[in-house]
FIVEX-344129 format. One record per residue (C-alpha): residue in three letters; residue number from 1; x, y, z. Coordinates in nm, 4 decimals. Layout:
REM residues N
+------+------+----------+----------+----------+
! resn ! resi !     east !    north !       up !
+------+------+----------+----------+----------+
!  ALA !  NUM !        X !        Y !        Z !
...
+------+------+----------+----------+----------+
REM end
This chain:
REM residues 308
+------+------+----------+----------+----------+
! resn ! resi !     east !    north !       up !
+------+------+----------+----------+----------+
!  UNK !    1 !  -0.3341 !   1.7483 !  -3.0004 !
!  UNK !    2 !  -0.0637 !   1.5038 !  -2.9248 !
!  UNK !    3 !  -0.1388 !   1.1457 !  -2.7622 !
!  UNK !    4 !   0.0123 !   1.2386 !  -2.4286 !
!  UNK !    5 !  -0.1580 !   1.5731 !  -2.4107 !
!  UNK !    6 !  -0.5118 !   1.3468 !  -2.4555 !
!  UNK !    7 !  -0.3239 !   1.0940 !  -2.2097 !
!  UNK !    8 !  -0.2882 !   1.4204 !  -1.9452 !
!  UNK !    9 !  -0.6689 !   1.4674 !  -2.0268 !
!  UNK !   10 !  -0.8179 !   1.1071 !  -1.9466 !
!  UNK !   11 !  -0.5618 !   1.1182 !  -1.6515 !
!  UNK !   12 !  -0.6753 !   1.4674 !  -1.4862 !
!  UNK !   13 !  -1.0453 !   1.3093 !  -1.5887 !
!  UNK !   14 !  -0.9920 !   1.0654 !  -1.3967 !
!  UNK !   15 !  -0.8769 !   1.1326 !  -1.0859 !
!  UNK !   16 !  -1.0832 !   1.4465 !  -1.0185 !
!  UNK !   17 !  -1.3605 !   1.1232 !  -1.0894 !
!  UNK !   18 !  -1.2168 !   0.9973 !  -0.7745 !
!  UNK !   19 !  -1.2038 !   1.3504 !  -0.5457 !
!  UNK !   20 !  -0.9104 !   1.4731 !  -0.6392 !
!  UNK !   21 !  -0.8975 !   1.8698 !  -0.7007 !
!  UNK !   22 !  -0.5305 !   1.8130 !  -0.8981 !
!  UNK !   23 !  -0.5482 !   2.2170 !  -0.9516 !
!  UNK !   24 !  -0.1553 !   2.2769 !  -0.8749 !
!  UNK !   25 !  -0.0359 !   1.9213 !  -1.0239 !
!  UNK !   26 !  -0.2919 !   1.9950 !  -1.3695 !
!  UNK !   27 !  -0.0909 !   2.3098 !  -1.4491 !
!  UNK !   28 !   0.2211 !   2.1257 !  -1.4025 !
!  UNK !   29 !   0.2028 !   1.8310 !  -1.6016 !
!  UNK !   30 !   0.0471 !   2.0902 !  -1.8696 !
!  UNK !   31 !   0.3854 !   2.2355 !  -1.8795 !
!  UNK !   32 !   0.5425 !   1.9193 !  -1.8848 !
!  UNK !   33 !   0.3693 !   1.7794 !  -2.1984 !
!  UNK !   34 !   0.4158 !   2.1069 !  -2.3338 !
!  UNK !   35 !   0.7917 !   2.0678 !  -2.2752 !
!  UNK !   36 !   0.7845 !   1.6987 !  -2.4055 !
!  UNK !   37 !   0.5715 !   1.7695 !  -2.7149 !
!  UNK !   38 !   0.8518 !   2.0609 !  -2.7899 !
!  UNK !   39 !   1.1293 !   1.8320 !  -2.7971 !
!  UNK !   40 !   0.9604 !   1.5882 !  -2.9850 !
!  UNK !   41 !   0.8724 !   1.2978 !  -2.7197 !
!  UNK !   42 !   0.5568 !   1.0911 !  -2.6890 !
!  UNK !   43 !   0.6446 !   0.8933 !  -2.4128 !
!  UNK !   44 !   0.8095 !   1.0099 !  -2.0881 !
!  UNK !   45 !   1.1369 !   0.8882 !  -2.0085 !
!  UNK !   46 !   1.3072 !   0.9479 !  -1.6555 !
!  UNK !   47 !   1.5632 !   1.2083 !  -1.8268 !
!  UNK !   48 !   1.3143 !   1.4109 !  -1.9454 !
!  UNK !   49 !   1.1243 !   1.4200 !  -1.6675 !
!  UNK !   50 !   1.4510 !   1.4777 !  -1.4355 !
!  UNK !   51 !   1.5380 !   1.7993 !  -1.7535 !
!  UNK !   52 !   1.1705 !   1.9196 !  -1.6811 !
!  UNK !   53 !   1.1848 !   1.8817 !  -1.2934 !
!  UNK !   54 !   1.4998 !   2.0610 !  -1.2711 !
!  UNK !   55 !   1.3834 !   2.3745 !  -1.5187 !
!  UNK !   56 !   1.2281 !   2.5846 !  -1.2399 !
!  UNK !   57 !   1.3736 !   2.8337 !  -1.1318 !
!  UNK !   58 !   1.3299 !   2.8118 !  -0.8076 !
!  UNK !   59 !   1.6651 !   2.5898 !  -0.7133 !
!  UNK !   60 !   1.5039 !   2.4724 !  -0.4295 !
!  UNK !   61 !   1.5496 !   2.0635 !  -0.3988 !
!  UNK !   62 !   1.2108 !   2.0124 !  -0.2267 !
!  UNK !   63 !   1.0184 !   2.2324 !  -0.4983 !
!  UNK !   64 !   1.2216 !   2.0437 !  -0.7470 !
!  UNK !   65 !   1.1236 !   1.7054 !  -0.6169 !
!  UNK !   66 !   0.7433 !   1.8174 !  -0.5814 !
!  UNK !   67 !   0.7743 !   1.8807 !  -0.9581 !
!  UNK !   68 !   0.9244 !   1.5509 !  -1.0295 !
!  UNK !   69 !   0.6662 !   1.3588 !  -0.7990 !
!  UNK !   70 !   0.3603 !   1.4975 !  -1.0436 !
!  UNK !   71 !   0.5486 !   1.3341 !  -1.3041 !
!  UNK !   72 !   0.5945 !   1.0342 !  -1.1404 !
!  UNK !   73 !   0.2217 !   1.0012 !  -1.0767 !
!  UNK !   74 !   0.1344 !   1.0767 !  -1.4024 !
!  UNK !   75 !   0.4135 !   0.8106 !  -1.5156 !
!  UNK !   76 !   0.2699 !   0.5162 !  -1.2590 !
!  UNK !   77 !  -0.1027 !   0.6021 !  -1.4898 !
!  UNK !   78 !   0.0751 !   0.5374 !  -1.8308 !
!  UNK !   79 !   0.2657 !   0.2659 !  -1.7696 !
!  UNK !   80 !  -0.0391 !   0.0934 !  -1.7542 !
!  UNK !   81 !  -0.1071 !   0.1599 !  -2.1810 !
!  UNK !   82 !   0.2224 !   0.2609 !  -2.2710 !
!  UNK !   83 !   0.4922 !  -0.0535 !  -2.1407 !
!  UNK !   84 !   0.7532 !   0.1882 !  -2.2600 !
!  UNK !   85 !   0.6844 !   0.4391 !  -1.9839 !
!  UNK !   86 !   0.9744 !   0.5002 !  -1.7061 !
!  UNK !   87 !   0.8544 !   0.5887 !  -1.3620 !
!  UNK !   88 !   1.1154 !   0.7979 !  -1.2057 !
!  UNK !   89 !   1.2686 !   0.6418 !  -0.9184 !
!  UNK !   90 !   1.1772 !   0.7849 !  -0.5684 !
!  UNK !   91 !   1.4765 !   0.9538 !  -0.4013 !
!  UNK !   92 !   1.6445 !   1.1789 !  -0.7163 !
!  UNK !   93 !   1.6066 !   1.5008 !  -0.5995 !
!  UNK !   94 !   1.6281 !   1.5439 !  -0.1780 !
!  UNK !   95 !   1.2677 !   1.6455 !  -0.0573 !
!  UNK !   96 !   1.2844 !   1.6612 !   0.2581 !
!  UNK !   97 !   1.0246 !   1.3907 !   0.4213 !
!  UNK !   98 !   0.7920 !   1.1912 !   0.2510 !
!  UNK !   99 !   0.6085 !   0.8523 !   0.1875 !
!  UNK !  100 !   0.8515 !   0.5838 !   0.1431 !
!  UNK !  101 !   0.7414 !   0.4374 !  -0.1916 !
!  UNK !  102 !   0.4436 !   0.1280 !  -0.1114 !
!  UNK !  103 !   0.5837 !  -0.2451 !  -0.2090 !
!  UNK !  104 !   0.2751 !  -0.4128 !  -0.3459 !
!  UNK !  105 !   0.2599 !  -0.7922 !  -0.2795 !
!  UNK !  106 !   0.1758 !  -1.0911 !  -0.4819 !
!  UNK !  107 !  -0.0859 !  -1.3973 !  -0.3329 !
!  UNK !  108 !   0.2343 !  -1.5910 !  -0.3786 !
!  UNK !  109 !   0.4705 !  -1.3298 !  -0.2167 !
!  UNK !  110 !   0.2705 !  -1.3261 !   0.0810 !
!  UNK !  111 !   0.2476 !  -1.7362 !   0.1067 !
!  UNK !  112 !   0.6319 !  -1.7173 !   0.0730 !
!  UNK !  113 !   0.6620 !  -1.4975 !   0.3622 !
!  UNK !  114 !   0.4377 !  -1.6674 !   0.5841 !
!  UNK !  115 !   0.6547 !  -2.0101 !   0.4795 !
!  UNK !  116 !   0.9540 !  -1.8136 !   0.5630 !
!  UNK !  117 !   0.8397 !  -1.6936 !   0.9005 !
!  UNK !  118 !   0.7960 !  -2.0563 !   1.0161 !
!  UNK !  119 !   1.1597 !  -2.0718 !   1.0425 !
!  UNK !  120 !   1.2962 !  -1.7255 !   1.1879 !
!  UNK !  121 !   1.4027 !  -1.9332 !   1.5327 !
!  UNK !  122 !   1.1948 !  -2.0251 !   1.8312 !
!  UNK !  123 !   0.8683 !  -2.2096 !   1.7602 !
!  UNK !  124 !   0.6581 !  -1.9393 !   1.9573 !
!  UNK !  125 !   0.8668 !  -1.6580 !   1.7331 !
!  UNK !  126 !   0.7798 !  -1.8211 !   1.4147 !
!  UNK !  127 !   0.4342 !  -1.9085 !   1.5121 !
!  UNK !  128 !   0.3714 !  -1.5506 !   1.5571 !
!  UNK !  129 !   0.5527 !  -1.3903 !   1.3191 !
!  UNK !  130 !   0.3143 !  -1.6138 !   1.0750 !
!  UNK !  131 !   0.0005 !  -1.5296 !   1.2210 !
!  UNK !  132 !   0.0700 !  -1.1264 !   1.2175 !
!  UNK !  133 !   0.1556 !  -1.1725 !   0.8363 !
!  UNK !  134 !  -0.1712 !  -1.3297 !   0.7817 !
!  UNK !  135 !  -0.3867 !  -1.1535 !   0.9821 !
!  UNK !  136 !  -0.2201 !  -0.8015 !   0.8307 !
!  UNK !  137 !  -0.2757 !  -0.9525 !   0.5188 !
!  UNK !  138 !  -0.6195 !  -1.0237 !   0.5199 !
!  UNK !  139 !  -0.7577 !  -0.7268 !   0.7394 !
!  UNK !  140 !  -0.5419 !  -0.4989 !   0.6739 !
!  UNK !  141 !  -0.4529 !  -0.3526 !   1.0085 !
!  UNK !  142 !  -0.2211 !  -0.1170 !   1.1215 !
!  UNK !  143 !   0.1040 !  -0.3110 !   1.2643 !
!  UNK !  144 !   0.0751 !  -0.1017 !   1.5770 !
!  UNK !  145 !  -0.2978 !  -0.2071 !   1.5882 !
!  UNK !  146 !  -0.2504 !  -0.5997 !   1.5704 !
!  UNK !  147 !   0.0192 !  -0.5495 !   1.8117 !
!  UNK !  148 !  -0.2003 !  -0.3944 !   2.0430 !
!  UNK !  149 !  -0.5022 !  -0.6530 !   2.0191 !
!  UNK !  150 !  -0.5208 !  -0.8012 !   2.3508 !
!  UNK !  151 !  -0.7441 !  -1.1234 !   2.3954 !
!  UNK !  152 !  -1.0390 !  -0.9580 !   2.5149 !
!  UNK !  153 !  -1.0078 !  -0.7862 !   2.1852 !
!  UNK !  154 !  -1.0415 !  -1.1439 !   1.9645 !
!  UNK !  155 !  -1.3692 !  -1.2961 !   1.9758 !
!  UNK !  156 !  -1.3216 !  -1.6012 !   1.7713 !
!  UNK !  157 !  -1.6270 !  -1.7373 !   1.7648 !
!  UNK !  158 !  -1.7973 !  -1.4730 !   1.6514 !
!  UNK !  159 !  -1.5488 !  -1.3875 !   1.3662 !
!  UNK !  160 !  -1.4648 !  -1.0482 !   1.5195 !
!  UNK !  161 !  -1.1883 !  -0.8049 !   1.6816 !
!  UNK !  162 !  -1.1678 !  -0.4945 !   1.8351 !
!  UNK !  163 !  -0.9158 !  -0.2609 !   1.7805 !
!  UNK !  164 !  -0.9745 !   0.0084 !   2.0183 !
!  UNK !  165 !  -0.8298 !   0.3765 !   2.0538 !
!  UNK !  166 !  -0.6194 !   0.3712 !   1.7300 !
!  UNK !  167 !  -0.5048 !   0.6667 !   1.5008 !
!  UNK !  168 !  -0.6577 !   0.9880 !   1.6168 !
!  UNK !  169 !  -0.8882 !   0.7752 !   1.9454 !
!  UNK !  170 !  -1.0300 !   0.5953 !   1.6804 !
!  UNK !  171 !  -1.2010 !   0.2573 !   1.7375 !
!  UNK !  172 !  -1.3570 !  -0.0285 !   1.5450 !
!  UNK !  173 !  -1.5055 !  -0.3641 !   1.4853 !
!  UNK !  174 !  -1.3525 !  -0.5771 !   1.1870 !
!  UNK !  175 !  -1.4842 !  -0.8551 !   1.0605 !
!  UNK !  176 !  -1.2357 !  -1.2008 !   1.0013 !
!  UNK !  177 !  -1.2596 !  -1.4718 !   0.7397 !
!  UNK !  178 !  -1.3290 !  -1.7869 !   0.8750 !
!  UNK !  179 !  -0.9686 !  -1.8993 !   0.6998 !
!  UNK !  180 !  -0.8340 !  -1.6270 !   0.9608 !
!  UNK !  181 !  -1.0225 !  -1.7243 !   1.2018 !
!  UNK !  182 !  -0.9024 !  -2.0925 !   1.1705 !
!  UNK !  183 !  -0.5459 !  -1.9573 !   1.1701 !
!  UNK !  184 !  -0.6009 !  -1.7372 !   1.4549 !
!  UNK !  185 !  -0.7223 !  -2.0234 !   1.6834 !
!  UNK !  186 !  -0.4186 !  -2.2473 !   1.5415 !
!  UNK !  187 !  -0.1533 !  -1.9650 !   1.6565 !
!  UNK !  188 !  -0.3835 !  -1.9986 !   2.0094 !
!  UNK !  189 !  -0.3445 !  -2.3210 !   2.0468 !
!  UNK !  190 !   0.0412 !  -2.3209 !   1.9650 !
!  UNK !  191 !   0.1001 !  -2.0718 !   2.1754 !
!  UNK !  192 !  -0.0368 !  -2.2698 !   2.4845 !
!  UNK !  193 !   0.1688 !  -2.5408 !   2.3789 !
!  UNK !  194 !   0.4995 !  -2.3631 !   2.3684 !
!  UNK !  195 !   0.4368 !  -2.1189 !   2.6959 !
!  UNK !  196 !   0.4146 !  -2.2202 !   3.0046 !
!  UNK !  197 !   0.3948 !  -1.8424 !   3.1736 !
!  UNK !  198 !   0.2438 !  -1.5217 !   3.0254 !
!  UNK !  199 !   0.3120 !  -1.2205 !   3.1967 !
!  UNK !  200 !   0.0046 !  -0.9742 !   2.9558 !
!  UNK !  201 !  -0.3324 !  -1.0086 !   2.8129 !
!  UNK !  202 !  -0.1440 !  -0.9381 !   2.4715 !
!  UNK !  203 !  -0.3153 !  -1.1517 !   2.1663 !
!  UNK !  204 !   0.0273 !  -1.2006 !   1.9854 !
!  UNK !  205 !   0.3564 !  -1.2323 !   2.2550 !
!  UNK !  206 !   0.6915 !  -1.2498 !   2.2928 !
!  UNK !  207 !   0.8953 !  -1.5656 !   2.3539 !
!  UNK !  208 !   0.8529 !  -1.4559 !   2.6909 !
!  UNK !  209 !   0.4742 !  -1.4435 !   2.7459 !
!  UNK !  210 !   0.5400 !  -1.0721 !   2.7639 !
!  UNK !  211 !   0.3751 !  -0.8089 !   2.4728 !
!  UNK !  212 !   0.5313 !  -0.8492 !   2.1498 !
!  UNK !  213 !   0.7409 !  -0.5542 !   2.0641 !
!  UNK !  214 !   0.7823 !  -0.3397 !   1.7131 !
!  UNK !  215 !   1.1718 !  -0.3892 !   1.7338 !
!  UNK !  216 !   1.1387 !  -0.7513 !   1.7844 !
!  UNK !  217 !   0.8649 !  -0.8125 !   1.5158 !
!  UNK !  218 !   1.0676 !  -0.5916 !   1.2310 !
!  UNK !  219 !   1.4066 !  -0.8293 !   1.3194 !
!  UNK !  220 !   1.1682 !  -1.1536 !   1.2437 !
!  UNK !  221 !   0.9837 !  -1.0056 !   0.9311 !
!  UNK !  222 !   1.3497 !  -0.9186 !   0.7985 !
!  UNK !  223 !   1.4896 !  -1.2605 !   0.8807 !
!  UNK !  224 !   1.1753 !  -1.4208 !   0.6564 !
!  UNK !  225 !   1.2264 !  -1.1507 !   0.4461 !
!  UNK !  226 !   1.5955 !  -1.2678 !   0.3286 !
!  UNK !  227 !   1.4417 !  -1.5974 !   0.2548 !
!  UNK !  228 !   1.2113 !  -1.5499 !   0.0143 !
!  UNK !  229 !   1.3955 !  -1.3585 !  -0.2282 !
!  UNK !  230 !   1.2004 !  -1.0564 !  -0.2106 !
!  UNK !  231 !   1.3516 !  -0.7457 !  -0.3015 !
!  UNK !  232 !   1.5876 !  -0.6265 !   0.0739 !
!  UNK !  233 !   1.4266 !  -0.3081 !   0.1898 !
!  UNK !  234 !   1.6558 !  -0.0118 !   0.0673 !
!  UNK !  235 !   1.5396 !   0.3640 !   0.2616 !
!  UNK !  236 !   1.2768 !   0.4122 !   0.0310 !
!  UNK !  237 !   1.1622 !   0.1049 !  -0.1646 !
!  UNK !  238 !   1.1302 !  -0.2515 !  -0.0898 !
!  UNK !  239 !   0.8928 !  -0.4479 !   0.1018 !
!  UNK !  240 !   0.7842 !  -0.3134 !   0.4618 !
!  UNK !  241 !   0.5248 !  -0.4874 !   0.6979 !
!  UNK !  242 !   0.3119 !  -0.2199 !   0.6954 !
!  UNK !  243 !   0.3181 !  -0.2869 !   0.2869 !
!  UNK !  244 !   0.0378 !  -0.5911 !   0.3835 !
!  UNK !  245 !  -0.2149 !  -0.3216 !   0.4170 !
!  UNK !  246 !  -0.1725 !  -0.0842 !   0.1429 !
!  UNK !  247 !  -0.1764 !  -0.4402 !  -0.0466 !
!  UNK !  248 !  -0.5251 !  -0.5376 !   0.1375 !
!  UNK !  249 !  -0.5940 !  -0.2092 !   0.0197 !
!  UNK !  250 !  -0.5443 !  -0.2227 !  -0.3422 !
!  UNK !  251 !  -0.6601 !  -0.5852 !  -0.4316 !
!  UNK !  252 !  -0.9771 !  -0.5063 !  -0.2691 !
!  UNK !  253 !  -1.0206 !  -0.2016 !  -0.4934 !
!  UNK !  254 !  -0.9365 !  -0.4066 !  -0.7823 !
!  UNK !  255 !  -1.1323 !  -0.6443 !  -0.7205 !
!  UNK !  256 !  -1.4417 !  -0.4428 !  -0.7022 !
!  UNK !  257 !  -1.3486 !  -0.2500 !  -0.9883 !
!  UNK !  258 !  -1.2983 !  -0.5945 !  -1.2006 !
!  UNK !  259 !  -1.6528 !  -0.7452 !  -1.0356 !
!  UNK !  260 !  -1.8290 !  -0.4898 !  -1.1274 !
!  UNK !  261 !  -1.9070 !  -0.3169 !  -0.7978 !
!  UNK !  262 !  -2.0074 !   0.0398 !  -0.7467 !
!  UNK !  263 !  -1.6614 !   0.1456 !  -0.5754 !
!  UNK !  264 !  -1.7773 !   0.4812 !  -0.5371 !
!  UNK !  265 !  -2.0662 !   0.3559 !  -0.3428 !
!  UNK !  266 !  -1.8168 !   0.0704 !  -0.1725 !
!  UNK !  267 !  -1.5355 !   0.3109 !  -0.1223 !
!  UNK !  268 !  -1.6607 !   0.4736 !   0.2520 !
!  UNK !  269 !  -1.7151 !   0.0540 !   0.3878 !
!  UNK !  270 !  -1.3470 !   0.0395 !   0.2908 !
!  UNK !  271 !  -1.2348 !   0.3374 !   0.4848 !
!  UNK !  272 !  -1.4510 !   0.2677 !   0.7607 !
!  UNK !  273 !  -1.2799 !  -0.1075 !   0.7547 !
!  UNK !  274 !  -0.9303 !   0.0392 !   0.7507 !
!  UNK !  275 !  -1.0089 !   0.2982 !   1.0135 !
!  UNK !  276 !  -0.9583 !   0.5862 !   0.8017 !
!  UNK !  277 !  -1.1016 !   0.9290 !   0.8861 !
!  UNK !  278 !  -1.2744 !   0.9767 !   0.5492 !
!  UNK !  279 !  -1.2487 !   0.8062 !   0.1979 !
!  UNK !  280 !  -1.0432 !   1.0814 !   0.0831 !
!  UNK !  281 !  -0.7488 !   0.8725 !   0.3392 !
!  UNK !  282 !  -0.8624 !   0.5777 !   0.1042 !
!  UNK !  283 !  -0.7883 !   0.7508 !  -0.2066 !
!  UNK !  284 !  -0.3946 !   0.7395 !  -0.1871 !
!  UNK !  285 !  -0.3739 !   0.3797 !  -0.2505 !
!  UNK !  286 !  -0.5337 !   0.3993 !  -0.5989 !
!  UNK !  287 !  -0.1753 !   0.5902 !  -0.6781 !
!  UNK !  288 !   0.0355 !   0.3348 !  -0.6600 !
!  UNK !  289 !  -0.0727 !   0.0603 !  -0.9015 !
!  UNK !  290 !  -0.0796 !   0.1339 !  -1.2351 !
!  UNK !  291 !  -0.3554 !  -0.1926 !  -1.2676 !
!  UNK !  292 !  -0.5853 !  -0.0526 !  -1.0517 !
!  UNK !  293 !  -0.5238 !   0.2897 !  -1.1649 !
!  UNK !  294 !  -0.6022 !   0.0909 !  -1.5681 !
!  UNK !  295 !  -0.9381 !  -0.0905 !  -1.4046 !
!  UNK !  296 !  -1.0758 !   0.2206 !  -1.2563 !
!  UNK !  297 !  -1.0096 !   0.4234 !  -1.6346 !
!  UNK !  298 !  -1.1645 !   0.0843 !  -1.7851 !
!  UNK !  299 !  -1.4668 !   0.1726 !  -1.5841 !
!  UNK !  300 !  -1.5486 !   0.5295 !  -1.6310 !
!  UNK !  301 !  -1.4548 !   0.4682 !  -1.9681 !
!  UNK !  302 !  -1.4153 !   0.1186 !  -2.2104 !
!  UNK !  303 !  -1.1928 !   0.3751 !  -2.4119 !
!  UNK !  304 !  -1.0073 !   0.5384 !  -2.1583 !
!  UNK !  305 !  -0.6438 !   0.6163 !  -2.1725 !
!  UNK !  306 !  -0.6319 !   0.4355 !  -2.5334 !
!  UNK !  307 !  -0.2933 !   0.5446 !  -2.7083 !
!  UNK !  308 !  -0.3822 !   0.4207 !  -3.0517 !
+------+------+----------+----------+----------+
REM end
């Protein structure tokens, strides 16, 4: 049996560990490492995967592009042993709509954004744009959801908002840090400084006092954006606001998974947090890190994935 046919095998092994069924995508990538062990390769490359994708014969782009997205799954899990590994690139064969590809940030990518933001323009439009990037970052809500805190929603002292009616009448409770808490009553007090009318009860405003809107909030995350020398979002990669919560999402799983913790056990806290319907919502981040996707292998097996 060839190392990437035992790689499919701790891959498949995995995942189904995590609830995924993978009946559809296991035949696939069968074929596909029974295509790559024919001509010869042991690690996939984005040509071959592109040859393989483009086989079927059904000359359909979107079946196409479902063929090439197993592989690029499959590709995200051995990059993680194999640093030789290409991912295929999002966007090579038209599908139709889909998931733009997640940005993942760094602790220092985020501090350099919320540096940035202090100097988009106004005080009151850099004070905010700061405190949504942190508060994103550390609870990781929904952009529409912080945006729709008002200040009845924000109980400071007790370390707790309220985000009420969210995706599918959903509503919560979720927990702050007492760093976001601290920053939370800073962006308060700033804003009382800096406005002398407000015309809502929104939490996070406008220049105007009035509810701060999802055109205006995208300009000023773009303007910080330039400055930190982040990747520019393209139409499917780069870094997105809404990227601060898949990123909540997947350093909390790694670092349970690194800790020790029982994930399985931790995952349903996490989806309840996020204000996801079920954990199997929660599952789609592990996809898109090959680290976490490494840690969680590491712990259902210290010999997992090994290519030697």
């Amino acid at each position: 049996m060839s190392e990437l046919r035992n790689s499919l095998d701790d891959y498949l092994r995995l995942r189904r560990s995590l609830g995924y069924k993978l009946e559809r995508p296991g035949e696939l990538l069968a074929d596909f490492v029974t295509y790559m062990d024919s001509a010869g390769e042991g690690t996939v490359t984005t040509t071959r995967a592109l040859e393989w994708a483009t086989l079927s014969v059904d000359a359909g782009s979107r079946w196409r592009a479902q063929r090439l997205g197993v592989v690029r799954e499959f590709a995200r899990y051995l990059l993680a042993f194999d640093p030789k590994t290409e991912v295929p690139p999002a966007g090579l064969l038209p599908s139709g709509r889909h998931r733009p590809a997640p940005f993942l940030y760094s602790e220092a990518d985020i501090c350099a954004l919320m540096a940035a933001a202090r100097g988009v323009g106004l005080p009151l439009r850099s004070a905010t744009l700061e405190a949504v990037i942190g508060l994103l970052a550390t609870t990781g809500l929904r952009v529409g959801e912080a945006i729709r805190l008002d200040c009845q929603d924000v109980d400071l002292p007790r370390g707790i908002l309220q985000v009420r009616n969210s995706k599918q009448g959903r509503s919560r409770l979720v927990p702050l840090h007492p760093s976001t808490v601290e920053a939370l009553e800073a962006y308060l007090s700033r804003r009382s400084a800096l406005l002398t009318r407000q015309d809502s009860g929104s939490f996070f405003v406008s220049r105007r006092g009035t509810r701060l809107g999802t055109g205006s909030l995208r300009e000023a995350f773009n303007l910080a954006l330039d400055q930190t020398g982040l990747p520019s979002r393209t139409r499917n990669a780069g870094p997105r606001l809404g990227d601060l919560r898949h990123t909540f999402a997947v350093t909390t799983l790694l670092g349970w998974y690194r800790n020790g913790a029982d994930v399985m056990a931790q995952l349903p806290l996490l989806s309840t947090f996020m204000g996801h319907v079920s954990p199997a919502s929660t599952y789609w981040y592990l996809s898109a890190s090959p680290e976490l996707l490494a840690a969680a292998a590491a712990r259902l097996d210290p010999s997992f994935g090994s290519l030697s």
